[in-house]
C-alpha positions as CSV (number, residue, x, y, z in Angstrom):
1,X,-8.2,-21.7,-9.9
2,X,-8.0,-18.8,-12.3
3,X,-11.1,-17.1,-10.8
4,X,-9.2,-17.2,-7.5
5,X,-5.9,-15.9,-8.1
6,X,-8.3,-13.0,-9.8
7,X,-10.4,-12.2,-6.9
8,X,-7.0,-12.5,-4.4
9,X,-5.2,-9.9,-6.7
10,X,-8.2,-7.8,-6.8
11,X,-8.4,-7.8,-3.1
12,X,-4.7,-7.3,-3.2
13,X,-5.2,-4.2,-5.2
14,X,-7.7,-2.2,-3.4
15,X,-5.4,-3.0,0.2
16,X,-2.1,-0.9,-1.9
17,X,-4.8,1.5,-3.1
18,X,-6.6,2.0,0.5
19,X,-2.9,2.2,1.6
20,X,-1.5,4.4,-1.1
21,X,-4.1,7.0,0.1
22,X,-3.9,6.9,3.6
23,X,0.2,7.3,3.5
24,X,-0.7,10.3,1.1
25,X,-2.3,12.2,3.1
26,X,0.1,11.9,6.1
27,X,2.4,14.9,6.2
28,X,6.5,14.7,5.4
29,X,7.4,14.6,9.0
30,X,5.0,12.0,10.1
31,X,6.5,10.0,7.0
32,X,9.7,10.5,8.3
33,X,9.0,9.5,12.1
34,X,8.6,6.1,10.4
35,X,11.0,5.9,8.2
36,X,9.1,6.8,4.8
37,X,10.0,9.1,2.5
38,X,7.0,10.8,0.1
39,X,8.7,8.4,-3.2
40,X,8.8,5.2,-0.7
41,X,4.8,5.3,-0.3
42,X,3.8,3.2,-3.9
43,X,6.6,0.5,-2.6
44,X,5.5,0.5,0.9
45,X,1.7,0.7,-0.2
46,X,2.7,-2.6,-2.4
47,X,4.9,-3.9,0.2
48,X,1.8,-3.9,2.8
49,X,-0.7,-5.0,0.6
50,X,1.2,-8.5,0.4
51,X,1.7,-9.2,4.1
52,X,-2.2,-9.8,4.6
């Protein structure tokens, strides 16, 4: 049980850090055409990483 929660939060982890960097290197106004600002991208990184 412990192993699995592990291995899901690891998984978890390198979704908000695959999307973390793909948001960072989009520029400010393609951000803003969806409603991102550049200090939203860690919580919509996070927020992303959860809905999988």
């Amino acid at each position: 049980m412990l192993l699995s929660h592990i291995t899901r939060f690891l998984r978890q982890w390198r979704r908000y850090n695959a999307s973390l960097r793909e948001l960072s290197q989009l520029g400010d106004r393609e951000l803003s055409d969806m409603g991102i600002s550049r200090s939203d991208i860690p919580r919509s990184a996070w927020e992303g990483s959860n809905s999988r």
